[in-house]
C-alpha positions as CSV (number, residue, x, y, z in Angstrom):
1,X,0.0,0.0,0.0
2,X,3.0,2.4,0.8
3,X,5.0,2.2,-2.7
4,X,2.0,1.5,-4.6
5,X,2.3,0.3,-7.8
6,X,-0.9,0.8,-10.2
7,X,-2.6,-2.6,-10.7
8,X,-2.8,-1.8,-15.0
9,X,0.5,-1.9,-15.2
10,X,0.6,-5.7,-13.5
11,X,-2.2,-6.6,-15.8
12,X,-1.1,-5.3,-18.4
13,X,2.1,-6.7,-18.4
14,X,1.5,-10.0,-17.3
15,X,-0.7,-9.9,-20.3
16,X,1.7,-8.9,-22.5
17,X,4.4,-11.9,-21.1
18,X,1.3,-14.4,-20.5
19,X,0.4,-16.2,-17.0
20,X,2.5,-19.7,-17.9
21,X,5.7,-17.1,-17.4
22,X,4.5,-15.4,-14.5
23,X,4.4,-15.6,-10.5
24,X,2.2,-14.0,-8.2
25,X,3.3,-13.7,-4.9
26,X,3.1,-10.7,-1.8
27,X,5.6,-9.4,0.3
28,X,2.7,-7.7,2.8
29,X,3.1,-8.5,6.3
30,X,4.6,-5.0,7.3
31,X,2.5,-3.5,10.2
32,X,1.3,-0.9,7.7
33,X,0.0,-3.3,5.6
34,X,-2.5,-6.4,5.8
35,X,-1.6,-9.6,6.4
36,X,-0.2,-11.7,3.2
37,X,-2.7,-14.0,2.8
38,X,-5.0,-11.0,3.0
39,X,-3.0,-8.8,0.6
40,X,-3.1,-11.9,-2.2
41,X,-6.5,-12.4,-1.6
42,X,-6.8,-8.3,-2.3
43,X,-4.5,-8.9,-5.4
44,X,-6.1,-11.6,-6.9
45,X,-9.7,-10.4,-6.4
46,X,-7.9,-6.8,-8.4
47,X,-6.6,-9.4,-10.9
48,X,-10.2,-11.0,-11.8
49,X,-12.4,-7.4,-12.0
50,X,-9.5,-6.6,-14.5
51,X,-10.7,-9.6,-16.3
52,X,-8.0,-11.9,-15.6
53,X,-9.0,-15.3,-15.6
54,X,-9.5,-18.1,-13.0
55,X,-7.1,-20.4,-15.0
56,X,-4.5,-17.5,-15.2
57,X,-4.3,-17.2,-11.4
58,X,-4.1,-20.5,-10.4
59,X,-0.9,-20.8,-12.9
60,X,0.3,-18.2,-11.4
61,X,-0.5,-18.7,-8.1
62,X,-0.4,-22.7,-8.0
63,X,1.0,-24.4,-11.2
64,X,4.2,-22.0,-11.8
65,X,5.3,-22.0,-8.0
66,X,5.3,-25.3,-7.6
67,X,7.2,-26.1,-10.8
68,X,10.1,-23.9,-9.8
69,X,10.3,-25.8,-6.6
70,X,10.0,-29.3,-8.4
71,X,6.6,-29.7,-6.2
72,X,4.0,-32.0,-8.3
73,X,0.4,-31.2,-8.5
């Protein structure tokens, strides 16, 4: 919330890259900000009213996590 960066731009750009090379993740948990699992939830409910899909954010948030730490689904 303090260095705020405009949600667009994510969108746009993971857009512009596409979801199979992206990760979503938060680094909230400073007093001035909510919790993580609160700020992702915040996040990911910006991500779908921007239109981004339910299959996008689970590849981001799910699928492409656990392939970089060799974790299978």
């Amino acid at each position: 919330m303090n260095d705020r960066l405009d949600p667009k731009l994510i969108f746009d750009a993971i857009k512009y890259v596409g979801a199979e090379k992206c990760v979503i993740a938060t680094d909230f948990g400073q007093l001035y900000n909510p919790p993580p699992a609160e700020g992702m939830r915040l996040f990911i409910v910006i991500l779908r009213r921007m239109g981004m899909s339910e299959k996008e954010i689970y590849t981001m948030a799910i699928k492409n996590p656990a392939k970089l730490l060799d974790i299978e689904l």
